[in-house]
GUTI-77118 format. One record per residue (C-alpha): residue in three letters; z negated, y, x; residue number from 1. Coordinates in steps of 0.25 Angstrom, whole numbers, plus 5000, padded with zeros to 4 digits. Layout:
# GUTI-77118
code = ALA&c3 = Z&c2 = Y&c1 = X&pos = NUM
...
//
This chain:
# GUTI-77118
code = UNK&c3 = 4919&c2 = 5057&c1 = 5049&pos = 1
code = UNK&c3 = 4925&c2 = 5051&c1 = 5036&pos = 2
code = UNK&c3 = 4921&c2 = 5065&c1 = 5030&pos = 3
code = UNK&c3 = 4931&c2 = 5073&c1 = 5038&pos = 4
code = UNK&c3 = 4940&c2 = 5063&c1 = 5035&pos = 5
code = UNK&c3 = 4941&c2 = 5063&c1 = 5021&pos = 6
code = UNK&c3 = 4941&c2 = 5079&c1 = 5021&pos = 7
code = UNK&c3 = 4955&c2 = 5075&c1 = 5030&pos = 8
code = UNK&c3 = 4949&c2 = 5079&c1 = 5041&pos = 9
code = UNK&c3 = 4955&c2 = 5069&c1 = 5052&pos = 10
code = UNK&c3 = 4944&c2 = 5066&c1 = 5064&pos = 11
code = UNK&c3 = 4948&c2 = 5063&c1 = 5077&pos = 12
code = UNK&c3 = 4941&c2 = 5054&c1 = 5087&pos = 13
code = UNK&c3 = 4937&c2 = 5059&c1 = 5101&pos = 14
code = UNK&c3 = 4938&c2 = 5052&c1 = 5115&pos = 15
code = UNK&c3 = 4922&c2 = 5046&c1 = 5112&pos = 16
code = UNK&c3 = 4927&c2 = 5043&c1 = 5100&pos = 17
code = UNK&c3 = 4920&c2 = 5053&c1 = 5091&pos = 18
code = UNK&c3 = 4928&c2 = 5057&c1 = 5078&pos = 19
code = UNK&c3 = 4928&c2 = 5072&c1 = 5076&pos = 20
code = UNK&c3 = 4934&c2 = 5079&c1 = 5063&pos = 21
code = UNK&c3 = 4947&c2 = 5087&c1 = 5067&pos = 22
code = UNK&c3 = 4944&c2 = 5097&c1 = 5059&pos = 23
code = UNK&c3 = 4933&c2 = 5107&c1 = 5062&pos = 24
code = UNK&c3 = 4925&c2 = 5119&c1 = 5056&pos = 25
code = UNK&c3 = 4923&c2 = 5130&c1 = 5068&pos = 26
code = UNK&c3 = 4909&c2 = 5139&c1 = 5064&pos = 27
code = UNK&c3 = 4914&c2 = 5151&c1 = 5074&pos = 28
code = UNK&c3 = 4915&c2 = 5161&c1 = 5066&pos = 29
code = UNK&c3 = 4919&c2 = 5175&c1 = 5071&pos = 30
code = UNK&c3 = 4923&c2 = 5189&c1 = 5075&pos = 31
code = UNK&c3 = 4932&c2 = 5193&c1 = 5086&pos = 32
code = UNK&c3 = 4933&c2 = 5206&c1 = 5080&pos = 33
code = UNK&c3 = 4925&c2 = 5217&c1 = 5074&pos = 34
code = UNK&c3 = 4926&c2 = 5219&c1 = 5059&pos = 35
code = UNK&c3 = 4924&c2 = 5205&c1 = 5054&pos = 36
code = UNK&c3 = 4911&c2 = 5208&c1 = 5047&pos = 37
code = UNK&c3 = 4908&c2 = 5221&c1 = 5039&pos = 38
code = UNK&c3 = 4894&c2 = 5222&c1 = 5043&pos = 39
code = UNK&c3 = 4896&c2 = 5222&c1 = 5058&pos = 40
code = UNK&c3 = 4909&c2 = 5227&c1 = 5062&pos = 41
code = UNK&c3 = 4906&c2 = 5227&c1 = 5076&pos = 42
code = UNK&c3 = 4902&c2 = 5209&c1 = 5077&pos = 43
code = UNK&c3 = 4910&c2 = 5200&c1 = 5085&pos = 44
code = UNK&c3 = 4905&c2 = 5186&c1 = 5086&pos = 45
code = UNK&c3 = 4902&c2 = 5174&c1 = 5079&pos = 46
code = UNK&c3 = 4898&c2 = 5173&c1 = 5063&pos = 47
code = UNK&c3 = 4890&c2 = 5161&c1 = 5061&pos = 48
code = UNK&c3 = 4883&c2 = 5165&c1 = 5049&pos = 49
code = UNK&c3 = 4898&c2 = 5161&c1 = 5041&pos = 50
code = UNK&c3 = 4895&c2 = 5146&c1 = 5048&pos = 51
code = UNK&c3 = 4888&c2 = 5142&c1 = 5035&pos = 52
code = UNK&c3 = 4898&c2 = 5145&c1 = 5026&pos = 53
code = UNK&c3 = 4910&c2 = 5140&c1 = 5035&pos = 54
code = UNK&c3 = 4904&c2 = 5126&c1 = 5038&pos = 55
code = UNK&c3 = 4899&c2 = 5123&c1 = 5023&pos = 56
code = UNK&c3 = 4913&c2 = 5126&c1 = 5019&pos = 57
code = UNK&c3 = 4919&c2 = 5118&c1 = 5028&pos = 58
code = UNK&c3 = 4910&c2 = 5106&c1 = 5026&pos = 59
code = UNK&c3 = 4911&c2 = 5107&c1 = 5012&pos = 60
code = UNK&c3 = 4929&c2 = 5107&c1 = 5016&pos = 61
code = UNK&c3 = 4926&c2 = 5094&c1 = 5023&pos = 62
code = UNK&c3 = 4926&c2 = 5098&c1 = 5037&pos = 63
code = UNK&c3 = 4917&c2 = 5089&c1 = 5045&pos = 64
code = UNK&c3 = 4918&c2 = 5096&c1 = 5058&pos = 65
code = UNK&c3 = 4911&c2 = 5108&c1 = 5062&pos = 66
code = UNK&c3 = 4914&c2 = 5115&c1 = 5076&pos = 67
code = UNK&c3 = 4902&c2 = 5126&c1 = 5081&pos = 68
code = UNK&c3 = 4898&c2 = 5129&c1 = 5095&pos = 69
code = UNK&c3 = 4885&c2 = 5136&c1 = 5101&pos = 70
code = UNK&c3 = 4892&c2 = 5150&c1 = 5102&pos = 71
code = UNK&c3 = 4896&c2 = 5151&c1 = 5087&pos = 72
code = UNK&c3 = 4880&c2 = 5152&c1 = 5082&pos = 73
code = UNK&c3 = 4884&c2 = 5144&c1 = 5071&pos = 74
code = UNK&c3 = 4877&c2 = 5130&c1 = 5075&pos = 75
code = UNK&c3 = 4865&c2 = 5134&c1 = 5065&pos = 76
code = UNK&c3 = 4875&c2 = 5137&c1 = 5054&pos = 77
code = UNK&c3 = 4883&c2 = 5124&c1 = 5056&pos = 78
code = UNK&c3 = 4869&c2 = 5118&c1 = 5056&pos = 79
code = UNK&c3 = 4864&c2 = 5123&c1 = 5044&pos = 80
code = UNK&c3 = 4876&c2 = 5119&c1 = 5036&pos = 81
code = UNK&c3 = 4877&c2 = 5104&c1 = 5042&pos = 82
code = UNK&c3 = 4861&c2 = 5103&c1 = 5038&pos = 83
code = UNK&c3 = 4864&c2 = 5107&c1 = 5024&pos = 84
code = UNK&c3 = 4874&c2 = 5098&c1 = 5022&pos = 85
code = UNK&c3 = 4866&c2 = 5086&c1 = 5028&pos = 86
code = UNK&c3 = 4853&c2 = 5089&c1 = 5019&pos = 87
code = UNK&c3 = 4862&c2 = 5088&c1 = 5006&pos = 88
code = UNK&c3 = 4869&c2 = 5076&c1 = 5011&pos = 89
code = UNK&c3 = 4883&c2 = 5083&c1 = 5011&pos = 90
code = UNK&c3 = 4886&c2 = 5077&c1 = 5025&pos = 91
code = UNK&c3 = 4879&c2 = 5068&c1 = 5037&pos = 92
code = UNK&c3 = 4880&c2 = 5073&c1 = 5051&pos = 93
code = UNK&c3 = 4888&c2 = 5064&c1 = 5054&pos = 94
code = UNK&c3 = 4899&c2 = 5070&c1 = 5045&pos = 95
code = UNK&c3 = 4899&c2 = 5082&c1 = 5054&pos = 96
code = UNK&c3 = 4906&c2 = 5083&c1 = 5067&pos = 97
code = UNK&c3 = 4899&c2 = 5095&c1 = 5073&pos = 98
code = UNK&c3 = 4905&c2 = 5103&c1 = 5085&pos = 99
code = UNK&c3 = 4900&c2 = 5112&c1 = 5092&pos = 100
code = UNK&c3 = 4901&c2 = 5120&c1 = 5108&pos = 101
code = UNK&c3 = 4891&c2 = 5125&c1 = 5118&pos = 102
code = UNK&c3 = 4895&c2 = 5130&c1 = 5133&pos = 103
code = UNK&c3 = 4900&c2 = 5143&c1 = 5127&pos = 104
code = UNK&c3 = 4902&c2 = 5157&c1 = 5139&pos = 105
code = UNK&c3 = 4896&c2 = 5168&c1 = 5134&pos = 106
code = UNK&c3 = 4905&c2 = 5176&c1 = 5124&pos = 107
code = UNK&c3 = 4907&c2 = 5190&c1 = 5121&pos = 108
code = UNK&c3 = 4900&c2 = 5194&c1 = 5108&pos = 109
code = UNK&c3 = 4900&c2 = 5180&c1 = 5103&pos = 110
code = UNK&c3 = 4892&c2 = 5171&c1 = 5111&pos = 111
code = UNK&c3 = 4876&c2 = 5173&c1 = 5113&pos = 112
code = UNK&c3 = 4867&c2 = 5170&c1 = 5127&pos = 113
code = UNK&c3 = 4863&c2 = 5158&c1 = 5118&pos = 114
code = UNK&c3 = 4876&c2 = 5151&c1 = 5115&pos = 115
code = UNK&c3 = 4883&c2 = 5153&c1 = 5127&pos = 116
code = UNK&c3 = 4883&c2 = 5150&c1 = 5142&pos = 117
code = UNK&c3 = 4886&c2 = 5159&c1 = 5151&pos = 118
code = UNK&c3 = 4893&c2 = 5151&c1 = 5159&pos = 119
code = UNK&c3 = 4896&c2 = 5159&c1 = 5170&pos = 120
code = UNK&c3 = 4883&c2 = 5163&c1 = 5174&pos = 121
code = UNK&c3 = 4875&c2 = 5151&c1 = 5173&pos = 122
code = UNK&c3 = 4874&c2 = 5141&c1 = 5185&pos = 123
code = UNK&c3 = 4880&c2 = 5126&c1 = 5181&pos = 124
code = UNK&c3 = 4865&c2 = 5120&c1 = 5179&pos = 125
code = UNK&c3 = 4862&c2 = 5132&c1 = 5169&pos = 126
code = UNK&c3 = 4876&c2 = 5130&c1 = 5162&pos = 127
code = UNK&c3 = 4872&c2 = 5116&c1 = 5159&pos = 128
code = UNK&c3 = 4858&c2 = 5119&c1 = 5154&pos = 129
code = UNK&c3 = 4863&c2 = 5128&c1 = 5144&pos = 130
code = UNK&c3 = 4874&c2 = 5118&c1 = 5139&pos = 131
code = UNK&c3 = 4862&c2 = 5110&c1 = 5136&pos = 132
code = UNK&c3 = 4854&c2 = 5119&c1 = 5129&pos = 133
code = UNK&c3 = 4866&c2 = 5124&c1 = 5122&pos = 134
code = UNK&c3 = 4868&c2 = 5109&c1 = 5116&pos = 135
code = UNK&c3 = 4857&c2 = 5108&c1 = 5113&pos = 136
code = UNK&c3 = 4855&c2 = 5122&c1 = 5105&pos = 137
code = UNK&c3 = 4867&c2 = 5116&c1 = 5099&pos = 138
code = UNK&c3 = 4862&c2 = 5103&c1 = 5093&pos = 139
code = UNK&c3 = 4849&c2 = 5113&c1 = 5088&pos = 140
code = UNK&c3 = 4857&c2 = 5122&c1 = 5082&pos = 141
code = UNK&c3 = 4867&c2 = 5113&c1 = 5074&pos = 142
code = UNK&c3 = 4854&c2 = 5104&c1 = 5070&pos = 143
code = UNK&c3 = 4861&c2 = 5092&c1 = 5074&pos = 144
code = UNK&c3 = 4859&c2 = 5080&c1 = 5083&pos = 145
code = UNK&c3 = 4873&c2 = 5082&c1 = 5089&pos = 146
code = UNK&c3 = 4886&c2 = 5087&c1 = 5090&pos = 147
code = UNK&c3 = 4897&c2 = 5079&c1 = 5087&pos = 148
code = UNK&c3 = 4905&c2 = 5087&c1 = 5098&pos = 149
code = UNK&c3 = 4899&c2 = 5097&c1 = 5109&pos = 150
code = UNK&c3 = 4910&c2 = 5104&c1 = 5117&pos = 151
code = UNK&c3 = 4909&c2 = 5116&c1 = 5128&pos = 152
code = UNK&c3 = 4913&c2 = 5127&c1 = 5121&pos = 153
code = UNK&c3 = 4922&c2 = 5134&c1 = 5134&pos = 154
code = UNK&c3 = 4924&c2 = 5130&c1 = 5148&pos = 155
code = UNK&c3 = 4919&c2 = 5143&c1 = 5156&pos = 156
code = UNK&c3 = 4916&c2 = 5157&c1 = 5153&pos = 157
code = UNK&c3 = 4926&c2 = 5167&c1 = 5147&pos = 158
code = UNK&c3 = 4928&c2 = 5158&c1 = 5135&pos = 159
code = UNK&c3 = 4924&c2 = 5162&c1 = 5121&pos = 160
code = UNK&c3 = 4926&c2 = 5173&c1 = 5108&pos = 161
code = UNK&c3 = 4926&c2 = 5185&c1 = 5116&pos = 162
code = UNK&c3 = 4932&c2 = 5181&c1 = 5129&pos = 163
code = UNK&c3 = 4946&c2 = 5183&c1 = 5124&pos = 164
code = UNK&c3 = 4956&c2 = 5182&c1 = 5134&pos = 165
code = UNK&c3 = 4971&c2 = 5182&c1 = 5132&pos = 166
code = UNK&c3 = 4980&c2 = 5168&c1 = 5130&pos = 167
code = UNK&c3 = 4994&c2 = 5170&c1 = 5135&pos = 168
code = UNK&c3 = 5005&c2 = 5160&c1 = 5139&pos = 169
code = UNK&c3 = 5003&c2 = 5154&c1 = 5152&pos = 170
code = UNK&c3 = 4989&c2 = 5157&c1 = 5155&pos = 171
code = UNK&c3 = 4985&c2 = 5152&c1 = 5168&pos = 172
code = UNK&c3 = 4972&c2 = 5144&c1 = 5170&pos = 173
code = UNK&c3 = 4961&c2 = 5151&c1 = 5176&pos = 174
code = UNK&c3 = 4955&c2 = 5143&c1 = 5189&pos = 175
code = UNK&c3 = 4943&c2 = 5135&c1 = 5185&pos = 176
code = UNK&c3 = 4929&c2 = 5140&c1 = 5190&pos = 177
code = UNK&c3 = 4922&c2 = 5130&c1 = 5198&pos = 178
code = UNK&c3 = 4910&c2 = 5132&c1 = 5193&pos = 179
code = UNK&c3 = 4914&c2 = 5135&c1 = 5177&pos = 180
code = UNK&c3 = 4919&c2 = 5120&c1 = 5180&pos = 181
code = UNK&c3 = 4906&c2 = 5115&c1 = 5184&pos = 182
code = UNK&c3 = 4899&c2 = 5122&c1 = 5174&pos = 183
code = UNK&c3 = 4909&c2 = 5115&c1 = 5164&pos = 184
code = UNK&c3 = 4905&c2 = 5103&c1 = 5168&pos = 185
code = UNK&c3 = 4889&c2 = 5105&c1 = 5167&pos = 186
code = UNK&c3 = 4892&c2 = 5109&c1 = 5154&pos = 187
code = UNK&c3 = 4901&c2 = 5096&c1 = 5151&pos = 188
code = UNK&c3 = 4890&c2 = 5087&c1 = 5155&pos = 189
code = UNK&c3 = 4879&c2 = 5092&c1 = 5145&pos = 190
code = UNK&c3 = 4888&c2 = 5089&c1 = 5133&pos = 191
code = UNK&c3 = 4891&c2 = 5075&c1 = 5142&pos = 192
code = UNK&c3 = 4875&c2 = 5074&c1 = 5140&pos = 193
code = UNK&c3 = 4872&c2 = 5077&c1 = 5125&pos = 194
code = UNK&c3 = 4884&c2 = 5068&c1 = 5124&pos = 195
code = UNK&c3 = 4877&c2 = 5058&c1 = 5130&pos = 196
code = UNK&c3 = 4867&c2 = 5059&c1 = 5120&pos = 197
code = UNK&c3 = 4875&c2 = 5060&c1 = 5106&pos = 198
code = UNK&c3 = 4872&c2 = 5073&c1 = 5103&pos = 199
code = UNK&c3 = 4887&c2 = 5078&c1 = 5105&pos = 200
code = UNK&c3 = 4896&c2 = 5066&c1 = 5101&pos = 201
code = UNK&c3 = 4908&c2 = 5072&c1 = 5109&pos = 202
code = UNK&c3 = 4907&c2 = 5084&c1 = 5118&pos = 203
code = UNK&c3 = 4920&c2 = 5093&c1 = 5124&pos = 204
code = UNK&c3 = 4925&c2 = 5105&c1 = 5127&pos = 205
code = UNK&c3 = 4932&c2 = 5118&c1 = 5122&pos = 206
code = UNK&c3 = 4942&c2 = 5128&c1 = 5128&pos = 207
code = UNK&c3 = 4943&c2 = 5119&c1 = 5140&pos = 208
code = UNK&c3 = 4956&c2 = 5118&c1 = 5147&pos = 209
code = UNK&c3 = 4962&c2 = 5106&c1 = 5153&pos = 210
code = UNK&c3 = 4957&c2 = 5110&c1 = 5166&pos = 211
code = UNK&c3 = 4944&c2 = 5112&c1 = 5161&pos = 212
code = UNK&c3 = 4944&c2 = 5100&c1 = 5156&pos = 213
code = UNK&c3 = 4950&c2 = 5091&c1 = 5168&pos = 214
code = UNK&c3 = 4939&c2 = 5097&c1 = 5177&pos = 215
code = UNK&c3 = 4927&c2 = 5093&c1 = 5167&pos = 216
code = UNK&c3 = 4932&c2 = 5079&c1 = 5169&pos = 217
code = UNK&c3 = 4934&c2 = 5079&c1 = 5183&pos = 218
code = UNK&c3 = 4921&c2 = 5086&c1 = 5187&pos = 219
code = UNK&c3 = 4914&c2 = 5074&c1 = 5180&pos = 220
code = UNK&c3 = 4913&c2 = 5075&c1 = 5165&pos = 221
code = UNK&c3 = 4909&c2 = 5061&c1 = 5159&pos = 222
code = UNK&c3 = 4914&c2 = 5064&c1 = 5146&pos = 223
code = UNK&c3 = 4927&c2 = 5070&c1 = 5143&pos = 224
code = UNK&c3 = 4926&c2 = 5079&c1 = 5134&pos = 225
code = UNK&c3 = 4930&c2 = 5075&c1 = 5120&pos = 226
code = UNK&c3 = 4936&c2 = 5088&c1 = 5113&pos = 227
code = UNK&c3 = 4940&c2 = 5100&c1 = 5118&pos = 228
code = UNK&c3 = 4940&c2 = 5112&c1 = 5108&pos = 229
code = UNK&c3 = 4949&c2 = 5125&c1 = 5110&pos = 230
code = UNK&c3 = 4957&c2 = 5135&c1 = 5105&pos = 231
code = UNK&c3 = 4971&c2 = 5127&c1 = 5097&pos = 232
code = UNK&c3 = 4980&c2 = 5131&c1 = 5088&pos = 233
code = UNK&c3 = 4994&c2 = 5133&c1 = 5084&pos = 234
code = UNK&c3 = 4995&c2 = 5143&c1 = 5094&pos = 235
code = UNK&c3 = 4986&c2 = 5141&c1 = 5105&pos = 236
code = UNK&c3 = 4986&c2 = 5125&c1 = 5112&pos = 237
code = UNK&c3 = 4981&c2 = 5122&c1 = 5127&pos = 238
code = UNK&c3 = 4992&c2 = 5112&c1 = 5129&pos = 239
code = UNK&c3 = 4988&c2 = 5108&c1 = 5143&pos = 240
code = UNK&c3 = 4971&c2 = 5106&c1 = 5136&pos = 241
code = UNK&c3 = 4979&c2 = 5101&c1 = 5126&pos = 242
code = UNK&c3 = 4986&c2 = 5092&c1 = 5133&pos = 243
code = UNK&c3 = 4974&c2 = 5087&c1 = 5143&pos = 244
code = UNK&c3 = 4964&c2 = 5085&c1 = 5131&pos = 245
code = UNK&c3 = 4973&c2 = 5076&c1 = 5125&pos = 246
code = UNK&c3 = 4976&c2 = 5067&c1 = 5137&pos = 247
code = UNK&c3 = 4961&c2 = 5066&c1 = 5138&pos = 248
code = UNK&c3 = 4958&c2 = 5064&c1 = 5124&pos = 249
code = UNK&c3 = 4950&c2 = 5077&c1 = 5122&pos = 250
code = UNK&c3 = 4952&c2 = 5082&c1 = 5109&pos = 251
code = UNK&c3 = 4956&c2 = 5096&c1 = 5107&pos = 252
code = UNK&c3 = 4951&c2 = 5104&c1 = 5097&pos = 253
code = UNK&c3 = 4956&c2 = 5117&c1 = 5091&pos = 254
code = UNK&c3 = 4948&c2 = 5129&c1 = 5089&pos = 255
code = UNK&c3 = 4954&c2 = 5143&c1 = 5083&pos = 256
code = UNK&c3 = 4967&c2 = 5134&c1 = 5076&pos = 257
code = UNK&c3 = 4970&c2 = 5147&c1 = 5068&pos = 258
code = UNK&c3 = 4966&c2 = 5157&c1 = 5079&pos = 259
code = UNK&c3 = 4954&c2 = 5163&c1 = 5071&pos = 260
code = UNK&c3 = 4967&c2 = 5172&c1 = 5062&pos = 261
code = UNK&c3 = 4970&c2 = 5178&c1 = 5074&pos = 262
code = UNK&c3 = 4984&c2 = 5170&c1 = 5077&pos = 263
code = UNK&c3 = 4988&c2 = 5173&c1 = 5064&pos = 264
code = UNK&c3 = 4992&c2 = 5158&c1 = 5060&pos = 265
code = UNK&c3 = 4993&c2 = 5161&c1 = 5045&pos = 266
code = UNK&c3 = 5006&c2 = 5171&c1 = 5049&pos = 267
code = UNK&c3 = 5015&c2 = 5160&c1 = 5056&pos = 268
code = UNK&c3 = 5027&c2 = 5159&c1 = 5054&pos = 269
code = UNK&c3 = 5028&c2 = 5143&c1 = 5060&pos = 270
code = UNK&c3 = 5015&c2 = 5139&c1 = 5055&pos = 271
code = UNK&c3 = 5019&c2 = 5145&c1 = 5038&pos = 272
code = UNK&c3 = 5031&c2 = 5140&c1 = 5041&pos = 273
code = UNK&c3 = 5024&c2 = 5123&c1 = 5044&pos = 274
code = UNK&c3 = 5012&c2 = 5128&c1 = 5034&pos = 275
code = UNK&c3 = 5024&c2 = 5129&c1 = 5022&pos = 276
code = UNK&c3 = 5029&c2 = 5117&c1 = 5026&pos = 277
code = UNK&c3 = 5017&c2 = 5109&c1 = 5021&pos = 278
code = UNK&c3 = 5015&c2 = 5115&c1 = 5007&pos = 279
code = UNK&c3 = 5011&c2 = 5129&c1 = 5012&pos = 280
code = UNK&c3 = 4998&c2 = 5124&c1 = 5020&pos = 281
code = UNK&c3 = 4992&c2 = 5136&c1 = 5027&pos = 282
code = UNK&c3 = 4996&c2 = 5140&c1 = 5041&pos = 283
code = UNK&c3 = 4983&c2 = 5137&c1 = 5045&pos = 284
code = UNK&c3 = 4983&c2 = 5123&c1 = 5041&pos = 285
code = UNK&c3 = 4996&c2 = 5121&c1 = 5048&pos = 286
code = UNK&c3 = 4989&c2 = 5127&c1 = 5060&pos = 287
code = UNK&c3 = 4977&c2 = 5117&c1 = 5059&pos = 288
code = UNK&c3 = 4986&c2 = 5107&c1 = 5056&pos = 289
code = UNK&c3 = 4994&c2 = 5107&c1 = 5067&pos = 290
code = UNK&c3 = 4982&c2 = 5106&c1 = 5076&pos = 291
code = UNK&c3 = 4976&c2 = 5094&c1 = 5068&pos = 292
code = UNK&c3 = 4991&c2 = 5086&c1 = 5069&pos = 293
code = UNK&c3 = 4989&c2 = 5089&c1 = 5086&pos = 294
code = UNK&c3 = 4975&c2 = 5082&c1 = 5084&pos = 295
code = UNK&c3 = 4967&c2 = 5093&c1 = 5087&pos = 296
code = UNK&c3 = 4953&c2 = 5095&c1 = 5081&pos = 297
code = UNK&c3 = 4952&c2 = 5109&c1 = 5074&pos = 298
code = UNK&c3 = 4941&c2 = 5118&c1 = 5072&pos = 299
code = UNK&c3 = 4943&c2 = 5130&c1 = 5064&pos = 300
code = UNK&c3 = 4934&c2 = 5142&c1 = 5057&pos = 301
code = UNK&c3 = 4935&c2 = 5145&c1 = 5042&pos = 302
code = UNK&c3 = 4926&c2 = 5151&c1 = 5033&pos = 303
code = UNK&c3 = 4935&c2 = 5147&c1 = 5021&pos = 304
code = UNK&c3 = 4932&c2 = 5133&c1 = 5014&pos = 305
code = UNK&c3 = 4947&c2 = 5134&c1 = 5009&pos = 306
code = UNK&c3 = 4951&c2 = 5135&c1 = 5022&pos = 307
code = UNK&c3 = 4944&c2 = 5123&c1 = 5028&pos = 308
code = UNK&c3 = 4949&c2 = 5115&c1 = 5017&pos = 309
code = UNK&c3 = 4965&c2 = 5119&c1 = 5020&pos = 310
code = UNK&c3 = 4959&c2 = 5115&c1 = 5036&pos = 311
code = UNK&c3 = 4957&c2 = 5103&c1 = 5029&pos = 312
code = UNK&c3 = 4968&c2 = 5100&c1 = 5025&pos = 313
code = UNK&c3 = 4977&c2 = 5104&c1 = 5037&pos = 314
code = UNK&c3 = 4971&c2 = 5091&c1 = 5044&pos = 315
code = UNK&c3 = 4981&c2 = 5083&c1 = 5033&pos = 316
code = UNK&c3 = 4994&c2 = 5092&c1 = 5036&pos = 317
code = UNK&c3 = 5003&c2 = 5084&c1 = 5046&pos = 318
code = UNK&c3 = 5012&c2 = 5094&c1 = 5053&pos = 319
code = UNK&c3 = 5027&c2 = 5089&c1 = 5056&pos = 320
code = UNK&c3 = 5032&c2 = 5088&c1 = 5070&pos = 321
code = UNK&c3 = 5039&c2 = 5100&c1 = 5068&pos = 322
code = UNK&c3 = 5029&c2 = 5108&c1 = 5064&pos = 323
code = UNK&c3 = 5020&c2 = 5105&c1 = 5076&pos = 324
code = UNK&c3 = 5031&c2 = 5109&c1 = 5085&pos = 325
code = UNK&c3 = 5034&c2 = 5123&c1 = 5077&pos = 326
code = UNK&c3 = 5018&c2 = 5124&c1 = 5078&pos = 327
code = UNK&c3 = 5016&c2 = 5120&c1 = 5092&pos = 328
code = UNK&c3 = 5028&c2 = 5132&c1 = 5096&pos = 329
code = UNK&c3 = 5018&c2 = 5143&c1 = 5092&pos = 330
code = UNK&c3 = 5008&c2 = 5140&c1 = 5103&pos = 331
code = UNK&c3 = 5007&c2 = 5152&c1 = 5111&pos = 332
code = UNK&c3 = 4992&c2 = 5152&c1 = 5118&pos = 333
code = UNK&c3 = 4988&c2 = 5162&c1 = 5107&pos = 334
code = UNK&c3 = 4972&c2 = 5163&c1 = 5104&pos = 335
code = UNK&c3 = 4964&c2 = 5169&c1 = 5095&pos = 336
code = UNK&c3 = 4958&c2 = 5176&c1 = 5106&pos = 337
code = UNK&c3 = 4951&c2 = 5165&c1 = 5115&pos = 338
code = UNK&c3 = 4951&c2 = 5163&c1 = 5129&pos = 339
code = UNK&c3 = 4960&c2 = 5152&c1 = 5133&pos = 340
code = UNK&c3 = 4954&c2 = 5140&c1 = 5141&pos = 341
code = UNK&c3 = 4963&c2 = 5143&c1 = 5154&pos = 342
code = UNK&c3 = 4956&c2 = 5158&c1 = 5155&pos = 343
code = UNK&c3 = 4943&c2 = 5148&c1 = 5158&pos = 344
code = UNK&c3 = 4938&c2 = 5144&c1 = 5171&pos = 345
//
């Protein structure tokens, strides 16, 4: 990954050993609200036909690490991209680090028959025959021999855009389902098995909790897993996932770091007040930045070449002590508008 490298993009090595850019490109675009298209005021869902454009830019910025999922309908577009810049020798697959994520519930408005499991209605055999095929759709999709890293894309049913369910302080944990547990861990074992074969290099979750997690390794996961992906920011951090990830040297990486515009990061008054500090950077890159100097991975959406490239170099910017601790006050369990991991059985 020397590539990512010199774009001053660091890398950070997971339990196996694996090096994965900490930086990533997200290819889910989409609506949450009606409007955002002038041709079809009524669409809510994903827009994967902007893919092309939003993964060549970010190529061409020096981002090395490209994050899709199943769900997303955007493997074809990631795939189309990658092939055109291996056929004119402008990268190898190995300079790509290619995420992606299967075992997603079914989602309203968002999520067809063919991308997600309907995990709740299927027995725990079924569950883990359509993991399998949903791999392997994956691979056929992306055009590649592998991922670099596979993860489950939520713990049970109820999770996804369209599921929104409320974030306040001192949410209580919902009691685990028995059988959403065992289904966790049919699930666990196919990505343990195309593991086994290289064609993930590392596998793990997202939106798992700690509890989540503490179970899949009791009830008998061979692998722990190696990332765990979910909703961080300024102002939203799972300390006690947080917390157990690190203890068991599961990386976390952050999805939403900017809340989609929804948390308004650009209007804060702490986050301008650092962002001047530093030769007026952006809010945003403070944002970024602080989650980078935590050692968290970062996967973000932008369509904006520009953009990417200030991403880019918010990887350099080295907040004070200080500033993380004026940063770290603004937590307050705020989201976008996802479920949070505790609603999850």
């Amino acid at each position: 990954m020397s590539d990512a490298i010199n774009n001053k993009i660091p890398t950070i090595t997971l339990s196996n050993g694996v090096q994965m850019p900490q930086l990533a490109l997200g290819t889910a675009p989409l609506s949450s609200a009606k409007g955002e298209t002038s041709t079809n005021l009524n669409f809510t869902g994903f827009f994967p036909e902007q893919v092309p454009h939003s993964v060549n830019s970010g190529l061409s910025s020096g981002i090395r690490h490209i994050d899709t999922a199943l769900i997303y309908r955007s493997h074809t577009k990631v795939a189309h991209v990658l092939n055109t810049w291996f056929m004119e020798n402008k990268l190898n697959r190995e300079d790509v680090f290619i995420t992606s994520k299967i075992y997603h519930p079914p989602s309203i408005g968002f999520g067809m028959n063919c991308n997600t499991i309907d995990i709740d209605n299927l027995s725990i055999e079924e569950v883990e025959r359509k993991v399998h095929d949903q791999f392997e759709t994956s691979l056929n999709e992306l055009g590649v021999g592998y991922v670099d890293l596979m993860l489950l894309h939520w713990p049970s049913a109820g999770g996804g855009a369209g599921n929104q369910s409320s974030k306040e302080e001192g949410e209580q944990m919902v009691k685990i389902n028995p059988l959403n547990r065992a289904k966790r861990l049919a699930a666990w074992k196919v990505l343990e098995h195309y593991y086994s074969l290289g064609w993930a290099r590392a596998i793990g979750v997202s939106n798992f909790h700690e509890v989540h997690l503490k179970d899949l390794l009791y009830d008998g996961a061979s692998i722990k897993p190696h990332v765990n992906q979910m909703e961080t920011s300024v102002y939203i951090q799972h300390t006690k996932t947080i917390q157990y990830c690190k203890d068991n040297g599961i990386q976390i990486m952050a999805f939403s770091p900017f809340g989609r515009g929804v948390m308004k990061i650009e209007d804060d008054e702490i986050i301008k007040s650092v962002a001047a500090k530093y030769n007026n950077v952006s809010p945003g890159q403070v944002a970024l930045a602080y989650l980078i100097n935590l050692g968290y991975a970062v996967s973000f959406y932008s369509s904006s070449e520009e953009r990417m490239k200030g991403n880019i170099e918010a990887c350099s910017l080295k907040l004070d002590s200080d500033d993380m601790a004026n940063l770290s006050s603004l937590q307050r369990s705020a989201s976008w508008g996802l479920p949070s991991p505790y609603t999850l059985s």
